[in-house]
C-alpha positions, 0 to 999 in steps of 0.5 A: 500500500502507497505511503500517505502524503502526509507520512512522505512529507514527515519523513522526507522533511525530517531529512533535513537535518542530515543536510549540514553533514553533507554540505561539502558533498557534491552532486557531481558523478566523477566516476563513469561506468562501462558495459559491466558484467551482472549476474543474479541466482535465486534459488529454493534452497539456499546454494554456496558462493563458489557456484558464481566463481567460473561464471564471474571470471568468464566476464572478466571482459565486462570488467577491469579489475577495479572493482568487484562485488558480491550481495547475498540474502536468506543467509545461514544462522548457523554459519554466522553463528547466531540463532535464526531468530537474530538473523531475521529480525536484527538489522545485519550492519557490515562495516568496511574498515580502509583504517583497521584504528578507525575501528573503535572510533567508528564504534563509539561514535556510531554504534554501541551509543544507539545500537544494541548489539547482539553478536559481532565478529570479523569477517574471515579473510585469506592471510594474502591477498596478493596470493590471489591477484589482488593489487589493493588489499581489501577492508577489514570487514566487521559485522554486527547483528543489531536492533536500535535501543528503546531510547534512542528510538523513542527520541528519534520519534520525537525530534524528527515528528515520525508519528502515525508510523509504525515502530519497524518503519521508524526503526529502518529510518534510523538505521538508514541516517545513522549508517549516511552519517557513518559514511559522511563522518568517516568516508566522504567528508575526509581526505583519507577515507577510513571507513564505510558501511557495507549493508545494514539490511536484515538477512543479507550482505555486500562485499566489494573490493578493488578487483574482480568480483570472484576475488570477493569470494576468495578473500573473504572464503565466502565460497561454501557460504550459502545463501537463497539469492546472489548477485555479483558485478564485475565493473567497469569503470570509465574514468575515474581513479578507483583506488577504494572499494566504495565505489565499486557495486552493489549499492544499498537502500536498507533491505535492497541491494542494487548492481547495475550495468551501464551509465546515466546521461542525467546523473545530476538530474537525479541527484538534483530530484534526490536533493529536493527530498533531502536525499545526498548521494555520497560515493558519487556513482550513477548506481548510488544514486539509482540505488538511493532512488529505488530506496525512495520509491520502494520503502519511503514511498511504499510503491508496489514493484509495477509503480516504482518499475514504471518510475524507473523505466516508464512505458512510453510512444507506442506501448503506452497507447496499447495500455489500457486507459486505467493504466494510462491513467496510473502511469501518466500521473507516475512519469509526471511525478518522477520524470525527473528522476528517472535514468536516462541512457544505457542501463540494467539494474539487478536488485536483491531485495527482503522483503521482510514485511511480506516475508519475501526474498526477490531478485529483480531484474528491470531493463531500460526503455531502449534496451541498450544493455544485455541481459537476459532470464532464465527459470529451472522448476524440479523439486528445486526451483532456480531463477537467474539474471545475467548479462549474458546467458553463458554465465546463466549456463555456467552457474547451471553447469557446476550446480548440476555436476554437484547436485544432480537435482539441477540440471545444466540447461535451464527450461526456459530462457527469455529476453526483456524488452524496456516499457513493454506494455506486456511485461514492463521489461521487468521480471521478478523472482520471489521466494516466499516463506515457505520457500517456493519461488514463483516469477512474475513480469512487472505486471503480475503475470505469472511466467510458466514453464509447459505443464503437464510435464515430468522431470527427469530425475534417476537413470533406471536400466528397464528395457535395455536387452529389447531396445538394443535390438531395436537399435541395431536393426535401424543403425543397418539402415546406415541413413541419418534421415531414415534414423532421424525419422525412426526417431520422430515416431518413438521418441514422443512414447520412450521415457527418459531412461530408454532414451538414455538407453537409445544414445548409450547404444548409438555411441557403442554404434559409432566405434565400429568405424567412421562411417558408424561415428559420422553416422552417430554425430549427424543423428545426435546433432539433429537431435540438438538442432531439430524441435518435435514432439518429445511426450511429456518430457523436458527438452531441458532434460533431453539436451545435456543427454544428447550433448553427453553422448555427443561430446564422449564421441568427440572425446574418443577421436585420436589425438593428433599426431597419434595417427594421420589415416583418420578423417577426425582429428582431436585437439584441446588447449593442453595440445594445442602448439602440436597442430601440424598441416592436415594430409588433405583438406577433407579431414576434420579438425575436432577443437575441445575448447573447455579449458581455452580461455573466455578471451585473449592472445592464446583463445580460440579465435587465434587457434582457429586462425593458425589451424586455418593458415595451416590448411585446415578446412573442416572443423568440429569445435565442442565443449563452449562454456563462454569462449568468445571471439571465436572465428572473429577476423577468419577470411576464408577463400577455400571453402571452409565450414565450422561446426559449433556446440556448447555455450559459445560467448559474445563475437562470434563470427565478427569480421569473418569473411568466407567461412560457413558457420553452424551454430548447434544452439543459441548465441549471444550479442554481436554475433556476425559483427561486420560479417563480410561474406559467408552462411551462418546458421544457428540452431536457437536464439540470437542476442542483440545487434546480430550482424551489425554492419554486415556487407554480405553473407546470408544467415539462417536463423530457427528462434528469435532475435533481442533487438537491433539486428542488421543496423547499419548493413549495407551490401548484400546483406541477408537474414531468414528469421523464423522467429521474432525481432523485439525491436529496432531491426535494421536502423540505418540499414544500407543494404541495396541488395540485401533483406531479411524475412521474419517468420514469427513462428514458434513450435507447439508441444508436438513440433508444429509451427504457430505464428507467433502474437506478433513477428516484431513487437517494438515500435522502431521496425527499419527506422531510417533505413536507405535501402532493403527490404524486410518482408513480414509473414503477417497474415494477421496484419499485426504490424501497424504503420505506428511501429514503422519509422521512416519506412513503409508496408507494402504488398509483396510482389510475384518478383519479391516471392522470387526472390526469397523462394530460394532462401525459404527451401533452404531454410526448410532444408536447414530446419524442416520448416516447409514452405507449406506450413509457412502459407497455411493460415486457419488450416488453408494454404494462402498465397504468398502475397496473403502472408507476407507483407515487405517493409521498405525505406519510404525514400526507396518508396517515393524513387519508385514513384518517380520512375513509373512516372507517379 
């Protein structure tokens, strides 16, 4: 419920008094951020430290050393040594001492006179923080458990006129000032900073250093430590001389803790609306004052998470017209209030939150308007439920990863995986992760939607050994077929009755199949990837659980390839990391180069796009590379005069393919941002998803793409150009696009349960499709006519020509051939086979538009 006016204005005039303590302060950012590295996990049960630690360092791009942060909520009694009753009703102060004498000062000034204190100790640290890396050595970290004395509370009451509020809010409200004055008495007001609080929420923690955030974990041995949620941020600051951890993230209200990726062009405009309410921002970050203004609109003001999202990011142009005229009402009257306070520029925050009058812990994560940083959502429902944030999903998949080989009620693949898009009006570009008090988690959007994962469903949960003896004959008798299709199709048919043990059982005897000879292993690989690749009806079973099965099997193959150098009369050849400097010229161009990338750094002078390069320099054509946990760049700057194709499976990082020009790519999964970047000439192929700006000055090539795209595909292409999409664009596809002799088809189809295409609600859904573009051509399937001329800007919607189906056809049979999506399904709309100029629409530059007039003599 909103806080009444008359409380506000109470508490925000008491304020006042904490103005004379921060009159030397500045309202002037001196520190600006970069593209940070973010991650968010929640879980039902609570998970240890160490689960983030690969992750965080496999973002180590997004960061640069100086600073790293790690928050954690729904803590362990035990491990810090206190009942449970301490730990949930007592206000956890952690206080940073960069002077371990200021320790006692600190103590008697601001602690034991107005504070009970009812457990304290040091927080445990490494003996040598160099031995780590580090450059600076981290504070000394204490914590105290506390509540505020009867008597300092009561006459905090009195003197600040805090009546008609309740004890607990009157409480938070001391705690709050009297950690600011802390800060501004021994961090911000002196030339030598000596000391700083943390976080003084109840059941959570900040840590943060000068360094990388997995650093955090191992100075302060937080690697078994436990928690229901955590989030960590690698920074990346701009400018600025970042000595001291203060700056660095999370940032902290009283009970939410916030990390943020990116920048805000109107730093003083906030601190300025943050001013007017007696608010000073200290550390003089943009994340601070975001944190500051969170804590305002949530705990001050008392929104509901819709109203304080929408104050943050507030829906606006098309999506605001589509609300309904309630919310209208709502959110206007929000954005004239707070229009002044909200953050302008690239940004994407990540809060942990208690929720303590709710008995909640949450994970938030709330995307800007434009969408102009990365990020993206995933959610696992078994008997354990997990819900993750990130800016990027391989460090979604690395958490999974490492959970799953050491507790096998997680699996590695998350069963859903989403994107957001900033002021939707059908989600807000907000998700929210709660996990109650009985410990059950639920996500919901902004709006109180709740998000489901397909019902009806069972998890995978032990292996059994039932039907062994009559399914390995069957096994046999199809593998004599000797054809991948004929298998494939043998597959279709059974695999929707099978459980998931004799699946198991399927694959465990086509590996066994495959020693037989190469004929038998190329056989299995095909069979196997087009498990991956392919999506069909499985009964009711997970594809989350399929996947990692497949990929087991298929990775075991790959792993009992020869080594090189052990034999050259083999088509494949395996290579990994520790034998990498023994790679020597093939006999012919026909053999294969299988790359087990697992221990090849995420980036730098010895990854694997400088391996890919030299095996291409010694003559090597045909490669298999397997085993992606994040790796990025790979395949970036390859030119490729000879035909040269690349198979890719795993969790592969940002830039692949950027700058290539020549080679043939298929991707046996999702890929993340800045795929195909200024990618020059070739064929790209990707089995999943795309993340945001996929081909971003492309010259050439064409691209062939089963799921959907994030946002701002092909800006600024120019040449030849070229995307089938099957799936949807969220928004900003092809902005500034130049490319004469190019265009892109989106489908907006997705696949039901049992394997067949469905349109989509909509095949793009933003308000910005081919905004100021000069030339080319996107052709809509929207039979529906769901795009409107309000989502066009500088463009135009047209009907298809006989000539412009000409065009595509070509590119249409190959993308059934590619995917088994037949052009068929693709013109049949409510059961009836259409023609084309029925299904498609084509969007061009209205400048093309008008020269078209002009030369038929309009």
């Amino acid at each position: 419920m909103v806080r009444s006016s008359d409380q506000i204005e109470k508490i925000i005039s008491s304020k006042k008094n904490m103005k004379t303590n921060s009159s030397m302060i500045k309202n002037e950012a001196i520190e600006a951020e970069g593209g940070c590295g973010v991650i968010g996990v929640a879980s039902t049960i609570p998970i240890k430290g160490k689960y983030l630690f690969q992750s965080l360092i496999q973002m180590h791009n997004r960061g640069n050393g100086k600073g790293g942060g790690i928050a954690a909520v729904g803590l362990s009694h035990k491990q810090l040594g206190v009942t449970l009753k301490i730990l949930e009703n007592s206000y956890l102060l952690l206080v940073a001492y960069l002077d371990p004498n200021s320790r006692k000062q600190v103590e008697k000034e601001y602690i034991y006179p107005y504070l009970d204190v009812k457990a304290v100790r040091r927080i445990d640290t490494i003996k040598d923080y160099k031995k780590i890396g580090l450059e600076v050595k981290p504070p000394d970290v204490w914590s105290y458990f506390v509540s505020v004395k009867k008597d300092s509370l009561n006459n905090f009451k009195k003197i600040n006129g805090l009546d008609n509020i309740n004890r607990e809010q009157i409480e938070d409200e001391f705690i709050y000032r009297n950690s600011y004055m802390l800060n501004t008495r021994f961090y911000a007001s002196l030339g030598e900073k000596k000391a700083f609080v943390l976080s003084h929420g109840k059941n959570m923690l900040v840590l943060k250093i000068v360094g990388y955030a997995e650093q955090v974990l191992q100075y302060y041995k937080l690697e078994d430590f436990e928690a229901h949620i955590w989030i960590g941020h690698q920074r990346y600051p701009t400018k600025g001389k970042i000595w001291h951890p203060g700056g660095s993230h999370p940032f902290i209200g009283l009970n939410d803790i916030l990390i943020h990726n990116g920048d805000f062009a109107n730093y003083y405009s906030i601190a300025e609306y943050l001013k007017q309410r007696n608010i000073y921002p200290l550390f003089l970050t943009d994340t601070e004052v975001a944190a500051l203004y969170w804590d305002l609109l949530t705990r001050i003001y008392q929104y509901p998470l819709e109203y304080a999202i929408e104050a943050i990011a507030p829906t606006t142009e098309r999506d605001f017209t589509m609300l309904s005229e309630t919310k209208k009402k709502i959110y206007k009257a929000i954005q004239m209030t707070h229009i002044h306070g909200s953050p302008d520029g690239p940004w994407f925050f990540i809060v942990a939150r208690n929720n303590v009058s709710e008995k909640q812990l949450q994970l938030i994560g709330i995307t800007d308007t434009s969408m102009l940083r990365p990020q993206v959502f995933a959610l696992q429902e078994r008997d354990i439920k997990i819900g993750l944030i990130a800016s990027e999903k391989q460090a979604i998949d690395t958490v999974l990863f490492y959970l799953s080989k050491d507790d096998k009620r997680f699996s590695p693949m998350a069963d859903r995986y989403w994107y957001s898009r900033g002021g939707s009006y059908t989600n807000g570009g907000a998700f929210i992760f709660t996990i109650d008090k009985s410990k059950n988690l639920d996500c919901t959007d902004k709006l109180g939607k709740k998000v489901n994962i397909v019902d009806n469903k069972k998890h995978y949960c032990n292996r059994g050994t039932n039907n062994l003896k009559n399914l390995f004959v069957i096994d046999e008798k199809i593998f004599r077929i000797n054809r991948t299709k004929k298998i494939f199709e043998y597959l279709l048919k059974n695999i929707k009755n099978w459980d998931i043990d004799s699946i198991i059982l399927f694959v465990d005897s086509l590996k066994k199949y495959a020693v037989n000879g190469i004929i038998e292993k190329t056989l299995a690989i095909e069979v196997l990837t087009n498990l991956i690749d392919r999506r069909y009806y499985i009964g009711k079973k997970y594809r989350s659980d399929l996947i990692p099965i497949y990929e087991e099997k298929l990775y075991e193959i790959f792993d009992s390839f020869p080594k090189l150098g052990v034999s050259l009369n083999n088509k494949y050849f395996k290579i990994d990391y520790f034998r990498r400097n023994k790679l020597f010229k093939p006999l012919n161009s026909n053999q294969i180069l299988v790359i087990d990338v697992f221990d090849f750094k995420a980036e730098g002078n010895d990854g694997t796009c400088q391996f890919l390069q030299r095996a291409y320099d010694l003559g090597w054509r045909n490669f298999i590379a397997y085993n992606f946990r994040g790796q990025r760049n790979f395949g970036a700057g390859l030119i490729a005069r000879e035909k040269v194709k690349i198979d890719v499976y795993g969790r592969v990082g940002d830039c692949l393919a950027a700058f290539a020009d020549g080679p043939e790519f298929h991707i046996h999964g999702s890929v993340q941002d800045s795929v195909a970047y200024c990618f020059r000439f070739g064929k790209i192929v990707i089995y999943g998803d795309v993340g945001k700006t996929f081909e971003y000055g492309a010259k050439g090539g064409v691209a062939f793409i089963l799921g959907d795209l994030v946002d701002r595909p092909l800006i600024n292409s120019v040449g030849s150009a070229t995307a089938i999409i099957n799936g949807s664009c969220k928004d900003y596809l092809g902005e500034s696009c130049m490319a004469a002799s190019g265009f892109t088809v989106i489908n907006g189809i997705k696949f039901s349960k049992n394997g067949k295409i469905l349109s989509q609600e909509t095949p793009y859904h933003g308000g910005n499709l081919f905004p100021l573009a000069a030339a080319g051509a996107v052709y809509l399937r929207d039979p529906f006519k769901t795009v409107g001329e309000d989502q066009l800007n500088g463009s135009k919607i047209n009907s298809i020509s006989n000539n412009d189906w000409k065009i595509i056809l070509p590119l249409l049979r190959e993308n059934e051939r590619l995917f088994g999506i037949k052009i068929k399904d693709l013109l049949t709309v409510n059961k009836k086979v259409r023609k084309p100029e029925y299904v498609y629409r084509k969007v061009v530059p209205l400048e093309v538009l008008a020269l078209t007039k002009y030369d038929r003599g309009i």
